[in-house]
DSSP file (Angstrom, degrees, kcal/mol; ACC not computed):
  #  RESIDUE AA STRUCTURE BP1 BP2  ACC     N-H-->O    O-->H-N    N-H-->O    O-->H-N    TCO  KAPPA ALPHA  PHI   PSI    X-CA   Y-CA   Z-CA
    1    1 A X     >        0   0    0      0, 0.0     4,-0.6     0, 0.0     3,-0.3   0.000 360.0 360.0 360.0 -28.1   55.5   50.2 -114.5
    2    2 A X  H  >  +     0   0    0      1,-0.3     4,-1.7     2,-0.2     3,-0.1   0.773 360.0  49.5 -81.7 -34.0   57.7   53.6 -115.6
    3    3 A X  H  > S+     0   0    0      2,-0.3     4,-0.9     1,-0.2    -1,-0.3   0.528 105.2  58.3 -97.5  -4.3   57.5   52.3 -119.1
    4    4 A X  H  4 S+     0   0    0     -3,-0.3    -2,-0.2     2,-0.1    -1,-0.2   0.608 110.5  44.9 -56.3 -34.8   53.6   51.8 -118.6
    5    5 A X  H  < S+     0   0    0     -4,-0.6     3,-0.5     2,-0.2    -2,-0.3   0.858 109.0  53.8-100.9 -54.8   53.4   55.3 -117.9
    6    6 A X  H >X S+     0   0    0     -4,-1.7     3,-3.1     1,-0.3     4,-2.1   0.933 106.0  49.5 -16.4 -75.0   55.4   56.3 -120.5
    7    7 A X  H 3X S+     0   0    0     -4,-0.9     4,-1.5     1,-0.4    -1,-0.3   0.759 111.9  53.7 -61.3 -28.5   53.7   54.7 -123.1
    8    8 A X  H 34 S+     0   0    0     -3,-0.5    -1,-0.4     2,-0.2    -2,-0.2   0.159 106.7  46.7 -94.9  29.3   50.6   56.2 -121.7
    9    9 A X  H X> S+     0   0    0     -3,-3.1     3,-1.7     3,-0.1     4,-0.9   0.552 112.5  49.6-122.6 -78.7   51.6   59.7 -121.6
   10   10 A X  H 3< S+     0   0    0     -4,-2.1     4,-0.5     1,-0.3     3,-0.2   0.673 116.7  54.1 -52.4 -74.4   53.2   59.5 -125.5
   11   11 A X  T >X S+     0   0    0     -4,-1.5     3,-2.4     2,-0.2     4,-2.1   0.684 114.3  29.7  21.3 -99.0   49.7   58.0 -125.8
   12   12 A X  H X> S+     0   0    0     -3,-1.7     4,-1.0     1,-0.3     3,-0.6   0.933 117.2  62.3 -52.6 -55.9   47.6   60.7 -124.3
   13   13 A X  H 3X S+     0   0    0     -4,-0.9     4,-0.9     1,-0.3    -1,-0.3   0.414 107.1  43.4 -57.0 -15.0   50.1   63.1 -125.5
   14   14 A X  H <> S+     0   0    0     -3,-2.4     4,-2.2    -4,-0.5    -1,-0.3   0.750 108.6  56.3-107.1 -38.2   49.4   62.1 -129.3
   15   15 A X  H <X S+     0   0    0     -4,-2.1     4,-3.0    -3,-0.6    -2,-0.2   0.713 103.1  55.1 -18.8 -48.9   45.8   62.0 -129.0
   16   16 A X  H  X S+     0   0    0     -4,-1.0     4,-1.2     1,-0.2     5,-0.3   0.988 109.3  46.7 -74.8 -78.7   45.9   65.5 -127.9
   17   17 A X  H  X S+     0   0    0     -4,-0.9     4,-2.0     2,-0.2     5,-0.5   0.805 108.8  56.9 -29.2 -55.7   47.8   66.4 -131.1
   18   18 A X  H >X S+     0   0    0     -4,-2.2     3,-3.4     2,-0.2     4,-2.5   0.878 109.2  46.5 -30.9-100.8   45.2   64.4 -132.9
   19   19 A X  H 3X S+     0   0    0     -4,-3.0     4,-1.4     1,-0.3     3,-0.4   0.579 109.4  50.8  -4.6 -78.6   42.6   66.6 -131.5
   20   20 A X  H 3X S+     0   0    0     -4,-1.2     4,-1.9     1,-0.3    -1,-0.3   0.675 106.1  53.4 -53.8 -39.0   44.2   69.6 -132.1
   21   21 A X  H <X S+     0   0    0     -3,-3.4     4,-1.8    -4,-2.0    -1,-0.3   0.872 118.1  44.5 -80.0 -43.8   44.9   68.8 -136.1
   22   22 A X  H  < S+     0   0    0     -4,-2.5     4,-0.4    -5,-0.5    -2,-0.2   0.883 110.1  47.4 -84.3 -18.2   41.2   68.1 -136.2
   23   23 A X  H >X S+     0   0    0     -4,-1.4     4,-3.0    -5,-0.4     3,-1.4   0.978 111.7  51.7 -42.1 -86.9   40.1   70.7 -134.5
   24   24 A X  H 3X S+     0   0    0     -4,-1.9     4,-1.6     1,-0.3    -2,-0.2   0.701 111.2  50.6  -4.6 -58.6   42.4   73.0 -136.7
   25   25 A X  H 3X S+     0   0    0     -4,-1.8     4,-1.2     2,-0.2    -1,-0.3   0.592 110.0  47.3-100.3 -11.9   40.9   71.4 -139.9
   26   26 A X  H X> S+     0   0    0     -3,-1.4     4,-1.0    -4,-0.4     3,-0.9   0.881 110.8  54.5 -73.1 -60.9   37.1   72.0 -138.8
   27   27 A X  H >X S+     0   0    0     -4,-3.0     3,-5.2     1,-0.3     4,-0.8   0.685 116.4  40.5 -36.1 -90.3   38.1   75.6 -137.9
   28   28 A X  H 3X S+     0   0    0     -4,-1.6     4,-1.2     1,-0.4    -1,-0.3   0.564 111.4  48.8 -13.2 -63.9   39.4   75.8 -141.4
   29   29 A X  H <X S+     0   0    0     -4,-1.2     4,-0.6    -3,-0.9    -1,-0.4   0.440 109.7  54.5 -75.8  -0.9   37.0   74.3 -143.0
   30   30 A X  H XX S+     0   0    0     -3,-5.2     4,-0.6    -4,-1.0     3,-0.5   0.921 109.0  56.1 -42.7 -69.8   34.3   76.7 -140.9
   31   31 A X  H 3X S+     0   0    0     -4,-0.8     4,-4.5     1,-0.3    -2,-0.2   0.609  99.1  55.4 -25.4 -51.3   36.3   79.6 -142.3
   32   32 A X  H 3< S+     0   0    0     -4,-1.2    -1,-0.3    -5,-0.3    -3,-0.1   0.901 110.9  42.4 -62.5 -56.2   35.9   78.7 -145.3
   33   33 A X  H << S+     0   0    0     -4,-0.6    -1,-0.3    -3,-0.5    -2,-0.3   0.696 123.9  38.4 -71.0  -7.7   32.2   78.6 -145.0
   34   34 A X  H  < S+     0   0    0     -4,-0.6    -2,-0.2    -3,-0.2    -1,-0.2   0.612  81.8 178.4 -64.3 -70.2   32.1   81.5 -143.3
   35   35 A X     <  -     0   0    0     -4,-4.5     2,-0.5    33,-0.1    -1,-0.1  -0.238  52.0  -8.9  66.2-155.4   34.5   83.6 -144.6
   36   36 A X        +     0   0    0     -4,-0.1     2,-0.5    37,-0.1    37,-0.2  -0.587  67.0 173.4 -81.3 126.9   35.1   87.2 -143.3
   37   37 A X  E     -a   73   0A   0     35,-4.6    37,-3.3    -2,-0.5     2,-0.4  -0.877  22.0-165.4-123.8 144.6   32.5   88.8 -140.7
   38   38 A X  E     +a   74   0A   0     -2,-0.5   115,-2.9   113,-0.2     2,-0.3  -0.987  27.9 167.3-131.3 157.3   32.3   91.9 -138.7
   39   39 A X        -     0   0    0     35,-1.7    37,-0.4    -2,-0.4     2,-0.2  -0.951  27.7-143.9-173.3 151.5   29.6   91.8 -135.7
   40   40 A X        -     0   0    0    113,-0.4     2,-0.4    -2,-0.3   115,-0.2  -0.860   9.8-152.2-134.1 110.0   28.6   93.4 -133.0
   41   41 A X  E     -b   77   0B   0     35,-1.0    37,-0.6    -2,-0.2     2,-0.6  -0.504  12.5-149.4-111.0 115.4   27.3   92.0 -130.0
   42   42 A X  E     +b   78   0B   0    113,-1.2     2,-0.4    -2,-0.4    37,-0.2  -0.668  16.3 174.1 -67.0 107.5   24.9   93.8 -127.7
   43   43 A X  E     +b   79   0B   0     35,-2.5    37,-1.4    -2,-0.6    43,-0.1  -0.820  20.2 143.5-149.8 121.7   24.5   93.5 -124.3
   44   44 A X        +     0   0    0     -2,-0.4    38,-3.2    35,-0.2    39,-0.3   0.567  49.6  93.1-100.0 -29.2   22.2   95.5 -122.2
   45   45 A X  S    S-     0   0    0     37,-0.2    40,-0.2     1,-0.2     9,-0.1  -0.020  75.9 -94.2 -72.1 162.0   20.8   93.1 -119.4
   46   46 A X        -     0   0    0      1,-0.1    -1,-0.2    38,-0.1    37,-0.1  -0.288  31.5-129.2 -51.4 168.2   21.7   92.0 -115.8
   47   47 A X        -     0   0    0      6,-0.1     6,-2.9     1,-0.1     4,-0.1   0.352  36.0-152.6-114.6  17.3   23.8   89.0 -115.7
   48   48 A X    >   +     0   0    0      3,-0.2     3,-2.8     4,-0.2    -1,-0.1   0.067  53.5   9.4  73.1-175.2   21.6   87.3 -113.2
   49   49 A X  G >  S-     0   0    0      1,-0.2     3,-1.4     2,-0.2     4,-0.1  -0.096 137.4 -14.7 -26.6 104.2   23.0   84.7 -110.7
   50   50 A X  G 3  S-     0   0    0      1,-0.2    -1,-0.2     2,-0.1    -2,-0.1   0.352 124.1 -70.7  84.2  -5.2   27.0   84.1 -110.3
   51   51 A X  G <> S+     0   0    0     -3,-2.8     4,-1.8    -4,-0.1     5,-0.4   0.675  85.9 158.9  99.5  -4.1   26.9   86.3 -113.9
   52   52 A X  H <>  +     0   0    0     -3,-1.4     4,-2.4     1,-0.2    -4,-0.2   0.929  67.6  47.7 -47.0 -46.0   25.4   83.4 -115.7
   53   53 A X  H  > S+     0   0    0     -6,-2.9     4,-2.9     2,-0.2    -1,-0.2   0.987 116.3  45.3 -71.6 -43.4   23.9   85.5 -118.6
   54   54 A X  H >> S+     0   0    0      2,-0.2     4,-2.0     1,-0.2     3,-1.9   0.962 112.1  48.8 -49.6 -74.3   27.4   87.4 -119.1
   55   55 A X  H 3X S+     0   0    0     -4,-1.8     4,-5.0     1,-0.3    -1,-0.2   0.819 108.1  52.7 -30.5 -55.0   29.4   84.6 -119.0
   56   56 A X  H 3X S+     0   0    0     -4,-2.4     4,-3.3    -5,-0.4     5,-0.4   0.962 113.1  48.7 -63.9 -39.0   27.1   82.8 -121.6
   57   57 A X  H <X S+     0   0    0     -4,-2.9     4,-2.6    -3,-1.9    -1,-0.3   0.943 111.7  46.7 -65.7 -32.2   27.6   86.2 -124.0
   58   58 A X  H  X S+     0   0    0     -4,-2.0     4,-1.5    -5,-0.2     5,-0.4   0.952 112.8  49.9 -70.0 -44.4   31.3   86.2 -123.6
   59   59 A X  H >X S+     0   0    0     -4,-5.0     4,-1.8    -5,-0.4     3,-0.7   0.943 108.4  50.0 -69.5 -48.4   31.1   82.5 -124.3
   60   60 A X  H 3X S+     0   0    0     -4,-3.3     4,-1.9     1,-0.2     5,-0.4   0.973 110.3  56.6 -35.9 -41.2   28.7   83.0 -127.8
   61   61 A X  H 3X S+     0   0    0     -4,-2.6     4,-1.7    -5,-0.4    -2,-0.2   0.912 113.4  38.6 -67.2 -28.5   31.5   85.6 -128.7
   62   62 A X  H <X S+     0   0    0     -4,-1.5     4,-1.8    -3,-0.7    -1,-0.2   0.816 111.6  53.3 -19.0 -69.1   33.9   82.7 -128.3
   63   63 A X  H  X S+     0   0    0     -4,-1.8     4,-1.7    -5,-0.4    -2,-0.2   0.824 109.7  51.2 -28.4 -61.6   31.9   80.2 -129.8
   64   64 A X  H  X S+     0   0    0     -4,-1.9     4,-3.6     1,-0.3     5,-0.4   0.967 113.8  44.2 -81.8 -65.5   31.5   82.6 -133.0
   65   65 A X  H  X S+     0   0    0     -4,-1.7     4,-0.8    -5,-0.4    -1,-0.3   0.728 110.0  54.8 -77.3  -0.6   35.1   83.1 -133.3
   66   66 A X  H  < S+     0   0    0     -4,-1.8     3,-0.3     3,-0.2    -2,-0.3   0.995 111.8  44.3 -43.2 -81.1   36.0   79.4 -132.8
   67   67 A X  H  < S+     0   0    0     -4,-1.7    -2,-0.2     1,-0.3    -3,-0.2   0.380 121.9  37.5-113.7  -3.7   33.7   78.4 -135.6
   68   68 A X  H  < S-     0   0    0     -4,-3.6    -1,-0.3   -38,-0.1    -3,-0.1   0.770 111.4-109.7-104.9 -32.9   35.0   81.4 -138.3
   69   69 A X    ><  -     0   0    0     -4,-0.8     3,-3.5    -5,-0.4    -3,-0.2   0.196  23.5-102.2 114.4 127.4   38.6   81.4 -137.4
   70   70 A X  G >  S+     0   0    0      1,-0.3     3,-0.6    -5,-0.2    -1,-0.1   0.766 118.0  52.6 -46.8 -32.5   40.3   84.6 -135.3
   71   71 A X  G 3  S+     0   0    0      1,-0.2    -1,-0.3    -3,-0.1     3,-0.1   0.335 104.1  56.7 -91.4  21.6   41.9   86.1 -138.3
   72   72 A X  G <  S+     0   0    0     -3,-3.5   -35,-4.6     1,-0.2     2,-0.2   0.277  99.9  67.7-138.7  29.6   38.8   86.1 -140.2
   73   73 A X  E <   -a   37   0A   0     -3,-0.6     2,-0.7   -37,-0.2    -1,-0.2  -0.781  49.2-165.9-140.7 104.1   36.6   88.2 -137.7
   74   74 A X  E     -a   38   0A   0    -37,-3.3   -35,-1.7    -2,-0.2     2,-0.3  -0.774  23.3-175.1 -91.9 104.7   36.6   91.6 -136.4
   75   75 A X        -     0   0    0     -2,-0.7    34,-0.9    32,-0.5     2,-0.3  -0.735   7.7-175.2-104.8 150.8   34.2   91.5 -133.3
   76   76 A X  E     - c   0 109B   0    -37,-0.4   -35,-1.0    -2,-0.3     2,-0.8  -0.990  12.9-153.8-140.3 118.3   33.2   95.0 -131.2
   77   77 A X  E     -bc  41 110B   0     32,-2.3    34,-4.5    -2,-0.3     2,-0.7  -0.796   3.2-155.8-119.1 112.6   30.9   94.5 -127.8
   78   78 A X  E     -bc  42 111B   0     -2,-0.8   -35,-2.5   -37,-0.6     2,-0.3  -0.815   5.9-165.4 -93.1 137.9   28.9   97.2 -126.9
   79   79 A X  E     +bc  43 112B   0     32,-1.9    34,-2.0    -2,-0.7     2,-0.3  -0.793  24.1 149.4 -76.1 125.1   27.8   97.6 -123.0
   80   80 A X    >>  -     0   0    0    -37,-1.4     3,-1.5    -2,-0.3     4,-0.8  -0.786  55.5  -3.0-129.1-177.1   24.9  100.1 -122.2
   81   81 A X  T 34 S-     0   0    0      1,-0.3   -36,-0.1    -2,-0.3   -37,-0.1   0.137 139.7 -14.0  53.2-112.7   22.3   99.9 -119.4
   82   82 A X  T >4 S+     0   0    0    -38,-3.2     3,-1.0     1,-0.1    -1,-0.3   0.684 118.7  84.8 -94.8 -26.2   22.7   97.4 -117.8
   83   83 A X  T X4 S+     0   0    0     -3,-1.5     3,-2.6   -39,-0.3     4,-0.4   0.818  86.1  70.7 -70.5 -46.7   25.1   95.4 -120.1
   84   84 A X  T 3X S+     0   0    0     -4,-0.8     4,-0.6     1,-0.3    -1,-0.3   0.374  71.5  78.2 -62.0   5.0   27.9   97.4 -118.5
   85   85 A X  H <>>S+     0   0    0     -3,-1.0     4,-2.1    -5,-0.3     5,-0.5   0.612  79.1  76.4 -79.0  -8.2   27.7   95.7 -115.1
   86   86 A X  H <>5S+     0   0    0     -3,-2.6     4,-1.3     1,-0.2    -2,-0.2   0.953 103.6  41.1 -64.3 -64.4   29.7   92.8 -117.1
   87   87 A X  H  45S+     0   0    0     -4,-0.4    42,-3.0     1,-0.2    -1,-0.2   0.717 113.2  47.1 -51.8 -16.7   32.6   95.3 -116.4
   88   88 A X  H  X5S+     0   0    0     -4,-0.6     4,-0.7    40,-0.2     3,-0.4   0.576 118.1  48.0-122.5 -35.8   31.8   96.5 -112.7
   89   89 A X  H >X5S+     0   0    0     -4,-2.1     2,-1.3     1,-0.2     3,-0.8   0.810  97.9  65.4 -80.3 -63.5   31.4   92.5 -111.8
   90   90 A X  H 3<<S+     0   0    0     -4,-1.3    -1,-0.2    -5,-0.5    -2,-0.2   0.717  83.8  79.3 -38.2  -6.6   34.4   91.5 -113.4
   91   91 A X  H 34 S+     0   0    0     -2,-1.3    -1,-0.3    -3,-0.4    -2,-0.1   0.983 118.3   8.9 -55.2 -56.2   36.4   93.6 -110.8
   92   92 A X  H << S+     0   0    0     -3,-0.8     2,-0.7    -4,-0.7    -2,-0.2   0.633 111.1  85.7-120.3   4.1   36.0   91.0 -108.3
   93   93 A X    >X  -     0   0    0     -4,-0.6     4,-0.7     1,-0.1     3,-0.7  -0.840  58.6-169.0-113.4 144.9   34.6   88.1 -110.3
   94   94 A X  H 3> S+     0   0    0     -2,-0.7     4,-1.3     1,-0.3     5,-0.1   0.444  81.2  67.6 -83.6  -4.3   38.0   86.4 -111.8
   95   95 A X  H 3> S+     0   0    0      2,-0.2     4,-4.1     3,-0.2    -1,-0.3   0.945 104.4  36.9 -66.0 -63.8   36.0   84.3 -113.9
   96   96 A X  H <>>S+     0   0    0     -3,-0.7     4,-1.1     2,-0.2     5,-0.5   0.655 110.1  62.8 -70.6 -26.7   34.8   87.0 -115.9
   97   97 A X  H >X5S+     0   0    0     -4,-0.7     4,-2.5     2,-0.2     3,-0.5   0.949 106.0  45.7 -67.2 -42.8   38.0   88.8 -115.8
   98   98 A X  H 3X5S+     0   0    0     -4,-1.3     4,-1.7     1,-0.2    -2,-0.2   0.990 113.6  47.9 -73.2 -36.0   39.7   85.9 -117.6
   99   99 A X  H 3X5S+     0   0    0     -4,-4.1     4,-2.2     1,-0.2    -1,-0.2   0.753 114.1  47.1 -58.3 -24.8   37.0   85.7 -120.2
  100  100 A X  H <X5S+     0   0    0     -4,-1.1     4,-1.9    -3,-0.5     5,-0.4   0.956 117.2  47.3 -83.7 -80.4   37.1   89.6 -120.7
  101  101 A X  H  X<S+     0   0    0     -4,-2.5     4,-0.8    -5,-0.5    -2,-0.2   0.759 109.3  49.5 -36.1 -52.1   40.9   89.1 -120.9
  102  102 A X  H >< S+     0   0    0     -4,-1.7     3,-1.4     2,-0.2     5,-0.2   0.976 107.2  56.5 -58.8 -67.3   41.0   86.1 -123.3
  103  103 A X  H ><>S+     0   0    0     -4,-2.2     3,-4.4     1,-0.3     5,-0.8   0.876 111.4  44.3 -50.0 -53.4   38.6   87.9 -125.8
  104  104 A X  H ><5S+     0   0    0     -4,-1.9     3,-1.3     1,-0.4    -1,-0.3   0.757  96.1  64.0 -53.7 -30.6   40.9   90.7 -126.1
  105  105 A X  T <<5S+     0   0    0     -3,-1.4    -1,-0.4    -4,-0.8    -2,-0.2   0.325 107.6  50.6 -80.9  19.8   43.6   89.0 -126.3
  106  106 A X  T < 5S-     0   0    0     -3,-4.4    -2,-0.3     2,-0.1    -1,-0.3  -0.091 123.3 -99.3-106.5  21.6   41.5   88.0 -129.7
  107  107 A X  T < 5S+     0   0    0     -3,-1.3   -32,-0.5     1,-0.2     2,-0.4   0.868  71.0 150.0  50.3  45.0   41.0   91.1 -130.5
  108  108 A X      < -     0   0    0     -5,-0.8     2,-0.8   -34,-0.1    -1,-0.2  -0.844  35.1-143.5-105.3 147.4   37.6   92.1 -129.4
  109  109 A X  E     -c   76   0B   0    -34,-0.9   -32,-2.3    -2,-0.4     2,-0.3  -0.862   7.5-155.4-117.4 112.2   37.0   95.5 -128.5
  110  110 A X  E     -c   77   0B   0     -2,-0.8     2,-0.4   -34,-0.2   -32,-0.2  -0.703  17.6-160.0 -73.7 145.4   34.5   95.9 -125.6
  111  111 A X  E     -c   78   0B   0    -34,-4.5   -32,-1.9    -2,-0.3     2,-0.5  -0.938   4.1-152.5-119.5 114.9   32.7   99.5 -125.7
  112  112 A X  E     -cd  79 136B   0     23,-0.6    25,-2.6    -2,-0.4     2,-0.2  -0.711  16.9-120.6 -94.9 127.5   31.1  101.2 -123.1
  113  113 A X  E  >  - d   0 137B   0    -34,-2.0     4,-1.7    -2,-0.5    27,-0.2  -0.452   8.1-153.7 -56.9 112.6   28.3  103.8 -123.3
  114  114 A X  H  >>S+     0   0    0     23,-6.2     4,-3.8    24,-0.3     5,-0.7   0.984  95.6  67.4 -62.7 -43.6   29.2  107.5 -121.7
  115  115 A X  H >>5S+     0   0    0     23,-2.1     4,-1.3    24,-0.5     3,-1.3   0.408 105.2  32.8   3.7-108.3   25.4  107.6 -121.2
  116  116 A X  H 3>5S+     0   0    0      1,-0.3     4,-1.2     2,-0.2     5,-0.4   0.571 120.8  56.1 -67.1 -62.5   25.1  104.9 -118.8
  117  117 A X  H 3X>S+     0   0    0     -4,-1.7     4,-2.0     2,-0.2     5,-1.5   0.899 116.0  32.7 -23.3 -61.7   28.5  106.0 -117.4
  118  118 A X  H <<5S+     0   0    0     -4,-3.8    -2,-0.2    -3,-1.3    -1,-0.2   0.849 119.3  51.1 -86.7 -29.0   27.7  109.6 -116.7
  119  119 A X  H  <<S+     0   0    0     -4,-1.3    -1,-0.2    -5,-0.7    -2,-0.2   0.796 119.9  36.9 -80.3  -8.7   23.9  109.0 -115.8
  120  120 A X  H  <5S-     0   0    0     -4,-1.2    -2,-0.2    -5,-0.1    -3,-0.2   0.783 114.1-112.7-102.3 -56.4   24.9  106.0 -113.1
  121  121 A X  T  <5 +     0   0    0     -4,-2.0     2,-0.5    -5,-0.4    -3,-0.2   0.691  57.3 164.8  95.9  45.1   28.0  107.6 -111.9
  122  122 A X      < -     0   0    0     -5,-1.5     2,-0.9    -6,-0.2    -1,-0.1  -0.648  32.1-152.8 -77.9 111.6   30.1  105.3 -113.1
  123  123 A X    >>  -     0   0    0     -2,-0.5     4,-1.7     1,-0.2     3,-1.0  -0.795   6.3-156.0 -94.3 131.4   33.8  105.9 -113.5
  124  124 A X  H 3> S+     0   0    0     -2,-0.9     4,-0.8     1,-0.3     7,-0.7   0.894  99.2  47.7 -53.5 -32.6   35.4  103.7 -116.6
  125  125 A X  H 34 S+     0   0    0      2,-0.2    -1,-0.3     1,-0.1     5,-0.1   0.702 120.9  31.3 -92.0  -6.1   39.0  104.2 -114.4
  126  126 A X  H <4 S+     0   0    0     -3,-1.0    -2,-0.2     3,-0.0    -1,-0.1   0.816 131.6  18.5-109.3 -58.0   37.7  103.3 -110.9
  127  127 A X  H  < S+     0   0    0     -4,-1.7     2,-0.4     2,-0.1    -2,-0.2  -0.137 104.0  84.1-136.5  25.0   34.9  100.7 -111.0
  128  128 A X  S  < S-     0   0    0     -4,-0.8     2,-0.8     3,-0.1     3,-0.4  -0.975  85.0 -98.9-117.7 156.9   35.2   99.1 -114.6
  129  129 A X  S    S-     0   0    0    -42,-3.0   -39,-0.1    -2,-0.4   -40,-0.1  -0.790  87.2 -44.2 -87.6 102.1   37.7   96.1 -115.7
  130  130 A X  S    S+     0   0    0     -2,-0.8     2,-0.3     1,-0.3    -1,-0.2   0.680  84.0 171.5  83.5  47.2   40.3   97.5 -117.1
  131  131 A X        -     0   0    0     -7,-0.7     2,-0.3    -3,-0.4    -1,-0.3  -0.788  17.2-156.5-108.8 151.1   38.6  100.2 -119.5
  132  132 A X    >   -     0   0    0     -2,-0.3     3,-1.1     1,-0.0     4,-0.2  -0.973  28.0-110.0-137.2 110.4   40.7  102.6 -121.2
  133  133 A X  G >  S+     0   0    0     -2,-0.3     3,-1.5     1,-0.3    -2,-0.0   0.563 115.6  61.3 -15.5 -43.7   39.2  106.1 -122.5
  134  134 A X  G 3  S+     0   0    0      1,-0.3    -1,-0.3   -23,-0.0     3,-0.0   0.203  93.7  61.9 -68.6  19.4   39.4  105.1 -126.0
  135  135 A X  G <  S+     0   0    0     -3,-1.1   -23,-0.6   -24,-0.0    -1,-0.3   0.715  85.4  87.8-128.2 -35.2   37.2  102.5 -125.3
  136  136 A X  E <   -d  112   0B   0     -3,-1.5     2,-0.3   -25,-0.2   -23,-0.2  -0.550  54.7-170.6 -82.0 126.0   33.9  105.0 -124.1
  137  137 A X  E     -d  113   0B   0    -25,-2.6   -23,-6.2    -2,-0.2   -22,-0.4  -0.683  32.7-113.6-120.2 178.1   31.9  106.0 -127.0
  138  138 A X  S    S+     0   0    0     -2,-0.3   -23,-2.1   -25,-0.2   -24,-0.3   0.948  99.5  24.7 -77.3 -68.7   29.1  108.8 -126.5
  139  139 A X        -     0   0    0    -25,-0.2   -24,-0.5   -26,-0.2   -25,-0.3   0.638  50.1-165.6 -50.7-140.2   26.2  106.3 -127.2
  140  140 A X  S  > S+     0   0    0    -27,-0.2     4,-0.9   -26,-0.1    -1,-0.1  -0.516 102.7  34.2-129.3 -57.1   26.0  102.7 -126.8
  141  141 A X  H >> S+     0   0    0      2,-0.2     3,-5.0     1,-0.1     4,-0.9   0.963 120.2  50.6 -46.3 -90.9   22.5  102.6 -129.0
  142  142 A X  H 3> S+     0   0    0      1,-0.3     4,-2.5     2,-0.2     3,-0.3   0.626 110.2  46.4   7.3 -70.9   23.8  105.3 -131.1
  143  143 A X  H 3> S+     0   0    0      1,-0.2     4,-2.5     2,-0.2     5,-0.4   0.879 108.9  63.1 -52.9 -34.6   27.5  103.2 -131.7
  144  144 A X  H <X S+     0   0    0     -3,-5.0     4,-0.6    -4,-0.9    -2,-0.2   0.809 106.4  41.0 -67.0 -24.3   25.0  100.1 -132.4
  145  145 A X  H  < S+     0   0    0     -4,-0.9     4,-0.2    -3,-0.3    -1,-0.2   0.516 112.2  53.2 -72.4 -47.2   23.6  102.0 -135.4
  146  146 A X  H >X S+     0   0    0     -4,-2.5     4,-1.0    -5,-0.4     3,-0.9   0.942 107.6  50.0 -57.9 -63.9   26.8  103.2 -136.5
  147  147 A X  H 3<>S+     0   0    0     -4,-2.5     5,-1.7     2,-0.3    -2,-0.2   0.912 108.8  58.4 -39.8 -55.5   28.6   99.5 -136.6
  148  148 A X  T ><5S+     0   0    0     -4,-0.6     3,-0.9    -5,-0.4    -1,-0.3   0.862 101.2  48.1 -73.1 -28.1   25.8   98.6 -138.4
  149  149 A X  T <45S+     0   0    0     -3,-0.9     2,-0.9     1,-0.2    -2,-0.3   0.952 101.7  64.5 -60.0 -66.5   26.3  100.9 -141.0
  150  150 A X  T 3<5S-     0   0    0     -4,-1.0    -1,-0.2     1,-0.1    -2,-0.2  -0.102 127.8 -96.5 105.3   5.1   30.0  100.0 -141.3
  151  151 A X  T < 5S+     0   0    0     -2,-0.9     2,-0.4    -3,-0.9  -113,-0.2   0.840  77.5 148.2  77.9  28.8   28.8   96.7 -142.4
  152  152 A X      < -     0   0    0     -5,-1.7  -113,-0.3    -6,-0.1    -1,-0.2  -0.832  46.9-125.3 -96.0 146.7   29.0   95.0 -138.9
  153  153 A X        -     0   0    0   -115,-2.9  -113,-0.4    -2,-0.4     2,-0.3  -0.400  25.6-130.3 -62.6 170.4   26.1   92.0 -138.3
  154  154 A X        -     0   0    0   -115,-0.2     2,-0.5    -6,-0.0  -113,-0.2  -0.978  29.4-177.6-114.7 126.8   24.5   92.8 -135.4
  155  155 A X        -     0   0    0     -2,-0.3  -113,-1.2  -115,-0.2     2,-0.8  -0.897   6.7-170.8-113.7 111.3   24.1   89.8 -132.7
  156  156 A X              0   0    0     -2,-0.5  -113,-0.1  -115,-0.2  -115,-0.0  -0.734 360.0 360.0-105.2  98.3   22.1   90.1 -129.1
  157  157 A X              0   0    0     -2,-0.8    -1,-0.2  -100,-0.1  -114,-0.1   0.796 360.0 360.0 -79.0 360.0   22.7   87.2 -127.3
């Protein structure tokens, strides 16, 4: 039986590696088609029930950089309105923290509107996840306008 199990973990375990090499060579071959992007993803709305609509925008910004390849995409998400309640839940739901967390750790830059900051009474250091002054722009529209000038796409999921 130990060598049953064995053989079925090298197995599974080689599969996985399969997977991963093909995986690897669609990304690549995405890239290719693809090539370099900058974008900027908009989000202004609630996120409805449990966060469903955030979740689903961090997961298009995923998605995007899945299917171009991480080093061959500069992504920027501005929050305004409403879109900044992604930060204010993500204090206490851990779901949204890790997705928040992950993307940055792709190098996506969240931005947050002082607008909406300073007209809600929002503090960035108190009641957002994990925003860092350099991270607050004066505008949210404003920044969206700019980016786009600077040759970023602009995406609202």
């Amino acid at each position: 039986m130990t060598i049953l199990k064995r053989m079925r973990g090298v197995l599974a375990a080689g599969l996985a590696v399969l997977t991963l090499l093909a995986a690897g060579n669609a990304a690549a071959q995405d890239s290719d088609r693809y090539g370099q992007q900058k974008v900027v993803y908009h989000i202004n709305g609630n996120g409805g029930e449990d966060d469903k609509a955030y979740r689903g925008a961090l997961r298009n910004v995923q998605n995007h950089i899945n299917a171009v390849g991480r080093d061959n995409i500069e992504v920027k998400v501005v929050l305004h309105g409403n879109g900044v309640g992604l930060l204010q839940n993500a204090m206490e739901n851990e779901q949204l923290q890790m997705d928040v967390t992950s993307l940055r750790g792709q190098n996506v830059v969240f931005l947050v509107c002082n607008n909406t900051l300073t007209g809600r009474d929002i503090s960035y250091e108190e009641d957002l996840f994990e925003v860092f002054e350099d991270q607050i722009v004066p505008s949210g529209v404003a920044e969206l306008s700019y980016l786009q000038g600077q040759g970023y796409t602009y995406v609202k999921p």
